[in-house]
N, C-alpha and C positions, 0 to 999 in steps of 0.2 A: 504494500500500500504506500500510496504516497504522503507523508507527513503533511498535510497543509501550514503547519507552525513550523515546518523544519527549517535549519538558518544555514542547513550547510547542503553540499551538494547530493543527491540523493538518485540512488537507482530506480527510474522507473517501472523498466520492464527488461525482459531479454528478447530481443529481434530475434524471429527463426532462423534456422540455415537456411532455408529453403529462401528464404528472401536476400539474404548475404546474399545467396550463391546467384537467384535469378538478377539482381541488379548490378552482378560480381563489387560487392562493396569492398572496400580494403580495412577493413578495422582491426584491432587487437581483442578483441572483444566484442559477444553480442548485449550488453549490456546498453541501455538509450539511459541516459544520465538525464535529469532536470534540475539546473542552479537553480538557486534563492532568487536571481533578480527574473528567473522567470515566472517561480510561483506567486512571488511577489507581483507582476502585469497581470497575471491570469487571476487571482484574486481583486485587481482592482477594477477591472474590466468584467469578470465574471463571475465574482463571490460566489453566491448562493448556488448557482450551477457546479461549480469547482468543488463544494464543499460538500456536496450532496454525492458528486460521480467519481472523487478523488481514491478511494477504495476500485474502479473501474479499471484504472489506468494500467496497470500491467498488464489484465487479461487483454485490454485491446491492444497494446504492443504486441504480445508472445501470438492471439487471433485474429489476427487485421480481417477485416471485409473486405477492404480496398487497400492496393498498393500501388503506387502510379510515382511515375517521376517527368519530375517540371519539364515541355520540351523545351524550352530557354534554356536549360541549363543541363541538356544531355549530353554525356559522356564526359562530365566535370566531376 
């Protein structure tokens, strides 16, 4: 789960392989990280949503419905 109060940087979820592999990412890890200054935007902008669905968050990293990459920014 993702702390809503946490102040430090926190695992959200673990990206599949099967997604690594199909956008061949290069990471060290499948772990999707979220800092403080962004829980902190997403909180200002979306509290009550955030707060309600933040328990969510990893199952829909580790089960995407949808995975799509920007085409502005394919093969970056």
């Amino acid at each position: 789960m993702v702390n809503p109060n946490g102040t430090k940087t926190q695992t959200a979820g673990k990206l599949p392989e099967k997604v690594i592999n199909r956008y061949n990412l290069k990471c060290s890890s499948n772990d999707v990280l979220i800092f403080p200054g962004a829980i902190k935007h997403i909180k200002k902008n979306h509290e009550q949503i955030f707060l309600q669905h933040c328990h969510h968050i990893p199952s829909m990293i580790s089960n995407p419905d949808y995975v799509g990459q920007n085409p502005k920014t394919k093969g970056v």
